[in-house]
N, C-alpha and C positions, 0 to 999 in steps of 0.2 A: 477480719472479713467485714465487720460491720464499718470499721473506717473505711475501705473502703467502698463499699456502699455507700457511705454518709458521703464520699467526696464525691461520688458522681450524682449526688441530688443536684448540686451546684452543678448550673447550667455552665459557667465559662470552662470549668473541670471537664465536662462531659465535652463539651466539643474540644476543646485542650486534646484530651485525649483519643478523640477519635478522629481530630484533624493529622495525630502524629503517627495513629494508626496506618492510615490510608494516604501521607503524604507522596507515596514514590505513586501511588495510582493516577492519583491529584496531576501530580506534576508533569506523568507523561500523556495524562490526558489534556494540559494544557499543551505542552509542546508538539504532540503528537498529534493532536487533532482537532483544536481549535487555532494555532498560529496557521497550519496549514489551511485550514478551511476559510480563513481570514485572506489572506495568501490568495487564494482560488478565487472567493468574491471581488476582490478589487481587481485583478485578471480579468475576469469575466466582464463586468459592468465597464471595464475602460474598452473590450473589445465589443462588448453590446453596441457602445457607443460612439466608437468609430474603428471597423471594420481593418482600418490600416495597421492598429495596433500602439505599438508602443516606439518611441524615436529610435531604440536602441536595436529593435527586431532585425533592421535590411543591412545596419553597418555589419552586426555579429554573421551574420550568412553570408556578408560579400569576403567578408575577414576567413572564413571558414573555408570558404570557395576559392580562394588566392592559394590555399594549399594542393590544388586541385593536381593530378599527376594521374594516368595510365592505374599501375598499381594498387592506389590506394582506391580506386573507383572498383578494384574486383573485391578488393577486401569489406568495403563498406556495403556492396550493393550481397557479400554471402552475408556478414554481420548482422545484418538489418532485420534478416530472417528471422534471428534470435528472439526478434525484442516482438512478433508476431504472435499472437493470439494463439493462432493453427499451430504455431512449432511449440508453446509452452504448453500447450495443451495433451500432449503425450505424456509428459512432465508428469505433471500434476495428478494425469491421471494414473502414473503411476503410486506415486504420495501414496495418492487416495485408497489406492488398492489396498498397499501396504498396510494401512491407516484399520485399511476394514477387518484385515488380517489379525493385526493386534488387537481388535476390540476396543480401539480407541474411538469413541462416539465423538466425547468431544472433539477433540482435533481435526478428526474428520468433519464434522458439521463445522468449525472454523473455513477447513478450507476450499468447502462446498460454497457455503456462503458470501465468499469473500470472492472467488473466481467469477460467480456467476455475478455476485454487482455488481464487478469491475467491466464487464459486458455490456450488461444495464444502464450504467450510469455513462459509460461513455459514449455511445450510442443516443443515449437522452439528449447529452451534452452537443454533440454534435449537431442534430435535428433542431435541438434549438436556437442555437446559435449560427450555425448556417456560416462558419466565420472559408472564406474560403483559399487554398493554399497559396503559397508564393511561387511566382512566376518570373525569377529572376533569371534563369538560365537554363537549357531544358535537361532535363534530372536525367539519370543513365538509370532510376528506377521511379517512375511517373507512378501518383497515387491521383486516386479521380472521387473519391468523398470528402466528406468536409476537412477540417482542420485540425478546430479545438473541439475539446484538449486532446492531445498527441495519443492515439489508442498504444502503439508501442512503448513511450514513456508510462502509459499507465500499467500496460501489463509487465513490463520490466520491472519495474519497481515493485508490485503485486505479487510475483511471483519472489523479491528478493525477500519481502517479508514476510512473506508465508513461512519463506523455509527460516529463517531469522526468527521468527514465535515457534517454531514448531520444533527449533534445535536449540532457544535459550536455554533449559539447561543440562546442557550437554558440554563439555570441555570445548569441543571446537566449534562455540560460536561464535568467534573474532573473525576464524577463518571463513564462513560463513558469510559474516558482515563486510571483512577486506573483498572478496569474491564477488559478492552479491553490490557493493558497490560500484568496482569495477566497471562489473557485466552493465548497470545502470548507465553508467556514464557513457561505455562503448557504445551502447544503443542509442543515446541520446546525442551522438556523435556523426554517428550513420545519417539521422535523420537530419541533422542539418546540413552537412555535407552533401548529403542527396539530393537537397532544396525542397526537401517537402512540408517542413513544418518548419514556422518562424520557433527563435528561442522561445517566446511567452507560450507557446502552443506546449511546449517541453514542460517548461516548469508547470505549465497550470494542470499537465497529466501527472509530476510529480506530485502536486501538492494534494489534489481528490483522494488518490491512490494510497498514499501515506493517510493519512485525515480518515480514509473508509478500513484499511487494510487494521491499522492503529485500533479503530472504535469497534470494530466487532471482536478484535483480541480481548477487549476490555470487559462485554456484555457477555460471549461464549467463553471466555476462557481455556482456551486450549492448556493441555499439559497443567489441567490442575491434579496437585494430588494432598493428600492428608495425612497428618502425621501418624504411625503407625509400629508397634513394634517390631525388635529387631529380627521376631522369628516369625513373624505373619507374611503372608503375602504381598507383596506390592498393590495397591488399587490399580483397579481397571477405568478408562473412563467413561464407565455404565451407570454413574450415577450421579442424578439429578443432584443438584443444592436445594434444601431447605424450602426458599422463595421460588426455587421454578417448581417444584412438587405443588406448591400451594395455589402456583398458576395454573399449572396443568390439572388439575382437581377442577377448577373454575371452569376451565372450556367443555 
């Protein structure tokens, strides 16, 4: 015990080891929410800065639009629905119910938090940016607010990772992840097909959404639980860690 001790006086030791501790946190907080936030800023300050976008934006739509056909414009214009705010929002709220059900606080506050920013911030996004839609052909589902970033692409993606944290681990979160991507990509398929949102409008709702959906998995922690014997109870997730008890003490 006391070697121990003795090795973590040494400073390179102690972050050694608490670099190897918290590497997989590390890591998907870099990939998960700083490349994408990175991602979104340079998106953003090129459409700040000229409103047309980017060179690749009107070929990828006109390319999308050359698939144009009777059929696929019924398919795309019920589809599109999916990737809407108002239709996940039944969803969600049943999660939540569920959620209340079981006494899962955390989880629940994940997916409170998480829905309602995703509201927030792209609404923000929009008003400020003012970026306004493409008008290459006239759409068979006309949208008349802004642009960026795509509210559809954001709540698609928002809603695949909610349930994607909320069933990692569970055996079928692949099925989840295949599904949930998918459903992403259909929606983000809809919208351009429809002509309502340039690509860069798509990615830059992917990248927010991931980047925010990501960062508050990270701080709330959904589906945390503690190690516990084999004849106790499962934990509920009714309690606070440590550092927010000491928060909450403070306010």
């Amino acid at each position: 015990m006391k070697k121990v001790n003795q090795e973590y006086k040494s400073p390179l030791n102690f972050i050694k080891n608490l670099l190897a501790a918290h590497w997989r946190s590390l890591l998907l907080l870099f990939i998960g929410v700083y490349l994408p936030l990175q991602i979104f800023q340079i998106l953003t300050v090129k459409v700040w800065q000229n409103q047309g976008g980017f060179p690749w934006d009107a070929p990828i739509l006109l390319a999308v639009h050359s698939t144009a056909q009777p059929k696929l414009d019924i398919v795309a214009v019920m589809l599109t629905r999916l990737g809407s705010f108002w239709t996940a929002l039944p969803l969600l709220s049943a999660i939540a119910f569920l959620l209340w059900r079981k006494r899962k606080w955390r989880s629940l506050a994940y997916l409170l938090t998480t829905a309602l920013g995703n509201v927030v911030i792209n609404r923000t996004a929009k008003e400020l940016i003012h970026r306004v839609r493409p008008h290459l052909w006239e759409s068979k589902s006309p949208e008349f607010d802004y642009a960026f970033p795509s509210g559809h692409a954001m709540t698609s993606m928002t809603l695949a990772i909610i349930l994607l944290v909320l069933t990692w681990r569970r055996p079928w979160r692949w099925l989840v992840l295949l599904f949930g991507s998918l459903f992403v990509l259909a929606v983000a398929w809809t919208r351009l097909y429809l002509g309502v949102h340039f690509p860069s409008d798509i990615l830059a709702g992917w990248m927010v959404a991931l980047a925010w959906a990501i960062g508050v998995s990270l701080i709330i922690k959904p589906n945390l639980t503690t190690v516990t014997s084999i004849n106790s109870t499962p934990p509920e997730e009714t309690s606070l860690l440590p550092e927010e008890v000491e928060i909450a003490n403070k306010v």
